[in-house]
C-alpha positions in Angstrom: -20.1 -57.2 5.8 -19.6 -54.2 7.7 -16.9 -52.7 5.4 -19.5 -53.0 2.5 -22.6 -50.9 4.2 -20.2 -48.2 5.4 -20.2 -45.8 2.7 -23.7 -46.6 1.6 -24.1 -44.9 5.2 -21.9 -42.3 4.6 -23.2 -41.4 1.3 -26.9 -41.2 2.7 -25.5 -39.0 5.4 -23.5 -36.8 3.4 -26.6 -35.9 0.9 -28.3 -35.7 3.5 -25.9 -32.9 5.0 -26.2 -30.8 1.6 -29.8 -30.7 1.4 -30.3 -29.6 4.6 -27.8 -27.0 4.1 -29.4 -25.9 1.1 -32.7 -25.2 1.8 -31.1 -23.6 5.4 -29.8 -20.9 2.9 -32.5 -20.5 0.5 -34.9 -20.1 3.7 -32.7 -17.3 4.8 -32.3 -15.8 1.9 -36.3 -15.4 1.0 -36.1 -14.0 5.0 -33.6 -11.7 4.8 -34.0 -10.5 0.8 -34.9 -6.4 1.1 -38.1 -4.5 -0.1 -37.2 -1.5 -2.6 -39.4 1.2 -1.8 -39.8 4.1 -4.8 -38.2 7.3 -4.0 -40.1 10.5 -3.9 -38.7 13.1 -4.4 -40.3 16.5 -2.7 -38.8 20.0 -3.3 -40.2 22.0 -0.6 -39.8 25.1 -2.4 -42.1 24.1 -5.3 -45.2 26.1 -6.1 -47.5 26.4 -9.3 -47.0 29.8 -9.4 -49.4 30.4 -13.0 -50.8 32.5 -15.8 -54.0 32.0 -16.9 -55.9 32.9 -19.6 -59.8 31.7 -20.1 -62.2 32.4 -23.1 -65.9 31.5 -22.0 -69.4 31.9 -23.7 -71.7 34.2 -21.6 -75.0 33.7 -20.8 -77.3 36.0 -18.7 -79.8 33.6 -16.1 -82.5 34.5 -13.9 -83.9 36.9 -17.2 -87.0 38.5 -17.6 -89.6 37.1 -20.1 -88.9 37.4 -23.3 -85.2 37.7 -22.9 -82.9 36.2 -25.4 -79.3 36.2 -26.7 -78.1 35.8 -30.3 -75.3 35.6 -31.6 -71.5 34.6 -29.9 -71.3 36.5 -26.4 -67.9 35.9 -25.7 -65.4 36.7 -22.7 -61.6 37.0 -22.2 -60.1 36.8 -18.7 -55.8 36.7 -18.1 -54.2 37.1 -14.9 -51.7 36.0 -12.5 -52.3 33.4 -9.4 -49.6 32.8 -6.5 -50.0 29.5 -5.5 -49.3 28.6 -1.5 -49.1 25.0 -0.8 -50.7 23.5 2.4 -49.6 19.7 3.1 -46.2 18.4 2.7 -46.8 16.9 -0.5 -47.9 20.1 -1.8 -50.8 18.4 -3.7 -53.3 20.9 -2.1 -53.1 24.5 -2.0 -54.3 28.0 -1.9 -54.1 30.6 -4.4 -54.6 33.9 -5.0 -54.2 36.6 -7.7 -54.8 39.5 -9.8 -56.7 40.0 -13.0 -58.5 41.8 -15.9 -61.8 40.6 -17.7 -64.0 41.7 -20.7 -67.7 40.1 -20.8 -69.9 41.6 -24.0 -73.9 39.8 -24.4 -76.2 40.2 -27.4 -79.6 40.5 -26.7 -82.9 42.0 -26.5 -82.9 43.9 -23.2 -82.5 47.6 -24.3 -81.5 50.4 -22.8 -82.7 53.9 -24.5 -83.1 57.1 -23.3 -86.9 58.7 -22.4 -87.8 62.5 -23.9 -86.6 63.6 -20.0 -82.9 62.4 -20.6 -83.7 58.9 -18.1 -83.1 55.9 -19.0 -85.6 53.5 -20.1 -85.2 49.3 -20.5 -87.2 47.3 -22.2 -87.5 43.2 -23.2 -87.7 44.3 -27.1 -88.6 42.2 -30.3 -85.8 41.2 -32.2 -87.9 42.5 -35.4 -87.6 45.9 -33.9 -84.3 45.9 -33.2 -81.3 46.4 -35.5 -78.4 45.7 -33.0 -77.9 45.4 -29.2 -75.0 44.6 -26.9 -73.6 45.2 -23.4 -69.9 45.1 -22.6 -68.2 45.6 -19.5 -64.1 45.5 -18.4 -63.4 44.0 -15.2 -60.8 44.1 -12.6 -60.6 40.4 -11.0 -59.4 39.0 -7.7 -59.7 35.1 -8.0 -59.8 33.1 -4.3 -59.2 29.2 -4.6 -58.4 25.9 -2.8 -57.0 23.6 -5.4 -55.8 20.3 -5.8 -53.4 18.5 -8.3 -51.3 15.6 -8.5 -48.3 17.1 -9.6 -44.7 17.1 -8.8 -41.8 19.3 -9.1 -40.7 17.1 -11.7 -44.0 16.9 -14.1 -46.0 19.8 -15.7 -48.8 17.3 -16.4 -51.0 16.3 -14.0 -54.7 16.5 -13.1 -56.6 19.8 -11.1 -59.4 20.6 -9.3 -59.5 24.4 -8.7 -62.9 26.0 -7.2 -62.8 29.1 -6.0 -64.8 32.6 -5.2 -63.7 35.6 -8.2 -64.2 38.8 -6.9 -64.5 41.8 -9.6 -65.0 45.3 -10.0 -66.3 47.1 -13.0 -63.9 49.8 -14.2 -65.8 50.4 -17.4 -69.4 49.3 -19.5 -71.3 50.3 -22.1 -74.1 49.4 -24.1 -75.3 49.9 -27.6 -78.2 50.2 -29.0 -79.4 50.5 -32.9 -83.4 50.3 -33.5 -83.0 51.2 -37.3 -84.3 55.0 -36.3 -81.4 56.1 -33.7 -78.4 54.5 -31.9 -78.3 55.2 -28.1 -75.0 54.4 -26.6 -75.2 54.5 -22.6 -71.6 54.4 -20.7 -70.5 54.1 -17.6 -74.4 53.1 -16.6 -74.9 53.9 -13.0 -77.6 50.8 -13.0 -74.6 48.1 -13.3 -73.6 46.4 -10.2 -69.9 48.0 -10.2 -69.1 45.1 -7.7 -69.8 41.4 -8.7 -68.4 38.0 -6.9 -69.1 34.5 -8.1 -67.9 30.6 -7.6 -66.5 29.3 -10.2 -64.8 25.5 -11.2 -61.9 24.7 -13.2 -60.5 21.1 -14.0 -58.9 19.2 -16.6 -55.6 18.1 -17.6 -52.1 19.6 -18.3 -53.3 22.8 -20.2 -56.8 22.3 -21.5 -59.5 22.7 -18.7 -62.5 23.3 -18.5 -63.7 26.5 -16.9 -67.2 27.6 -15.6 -68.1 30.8 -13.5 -71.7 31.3 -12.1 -72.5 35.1 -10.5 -73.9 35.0 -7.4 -75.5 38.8 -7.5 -77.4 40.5 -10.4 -76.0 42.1 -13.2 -77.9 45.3 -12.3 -78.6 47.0 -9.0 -81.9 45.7 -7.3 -85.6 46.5 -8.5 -84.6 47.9 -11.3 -87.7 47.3 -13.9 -88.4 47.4 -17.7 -90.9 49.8 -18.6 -93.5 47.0 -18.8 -93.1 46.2 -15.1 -90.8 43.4 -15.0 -87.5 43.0 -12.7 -84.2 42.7 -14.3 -82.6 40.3 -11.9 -80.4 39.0 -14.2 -76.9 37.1 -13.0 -74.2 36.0 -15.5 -73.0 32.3 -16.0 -69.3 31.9 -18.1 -68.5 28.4 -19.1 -65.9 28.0 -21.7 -61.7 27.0 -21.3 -59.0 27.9 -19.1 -55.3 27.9 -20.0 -52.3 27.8 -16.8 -49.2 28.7 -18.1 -46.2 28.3 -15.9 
């Protein structure tokens, strides 16, 4: 009788054994089983170091009555920013850099020339008027704090640039044709030769969008048509901006 529950006993015991063993090790190996981490990699001599190029469409705010533009005002800006990173991912930034703009507007607001040689301005009718435009060249000095989620690794990636564009006018001129005469002023001693702004630029790898507000008037303060009114006039640029490494 005892002979015959022996290895029943021994059998129990001995599955008993490899269970236990078994789930011992499968316990320790869920404990002990490592976390992989991803690997990023930082260059800490990386910098986006850029060319840019904007076009924008220019429109003239804070106007007179009667003001109005026609046709495509347009503006080209290129330059060169050096980019200074600030954290040690080097996903925020300064940047600075050097420039050259050229701004023309259509519209109404004419400059001629009284009998006495001074110059008059004036909110015209379009019905009078045959042709009109401003145009100015620009020496720019753009200021900005940016942010991006690049890598040294990846020329695509998401910005936010805002900034403060500080300019200087090295040359202007405006045109005038009435149908009668053509008065052509340049170099106008009325134009603000120093003009500042805050402006935005964000997008996507190389299309962004681009928009520059002027923060002081186009002309030099209380400066008036010949009917009375104040040309206070600022400039607004809104168009594209291209960053070419």
């Amino acid at each position: 009788m005892k002979n015959s529950l022996k290895p029943k006993f021994d059998m129990r015991f001995l599955f008993s054994c490899l269970f236990l063993v078994s789930f011992l090790n499968g316990f320790s190996q869920e404990e002990t089983k490592p976390k992989i981490e991803p690997i990023v990699k930082i260059d800490s001599l990386y910098r986006e170091d850029q060319f840019y190029f904007s076009i924008t469409y220019n429109l003239l705010t804070q106007i007179p009555q009667g003001l109005k533009q026609n046709k495509f005002s347009a503006g080209l800006s290129a330059g060169f920013l050096r980019d200074m990173p600030i954290n040690k991912k080097r996903t925020f930034a300064i940047a600075a850099g050097l420039g050259l703009s050229y701004q023309n507007y259509f519209q109404n607001l004419t400059i001629s020339k009284t009998p006495q040689g001074t110059r008059a301005y004036e909110v015209s009718d379009y019905n009078d008027i045959t042709s009109n435009k401003y145009r100015q060249y620009l020496v720019d000095l753009p200021i900005e704090f940016r942010w991006r989620n690049s890598t040294y690794e990846s020329y695509k990636f998401w910005r936010v640039y805002a900034g403060v564009k500080l300019s200087y006018v090295i040359a202007n001129k405006s045109v005038l044709d009435n149908g009668e005469a053509t008065y052509s002023v340049k170099n106008n001693p009325d134009i603000n030769k120093f003009q500042y702004g805050v402006y935005l630029a964000t997008g996507y790898n190389t299309w962004n969008v681009y928009i520059n507000y002027g923060l002081n008037t186009l002309f030099k303060k209380d400066l008036k048509t010949t009917s009375g009114q104040n040309i206070n006039v600022q400039t607004l640029n809104a168009g594209l901006i291209f960053y070419i490494l």
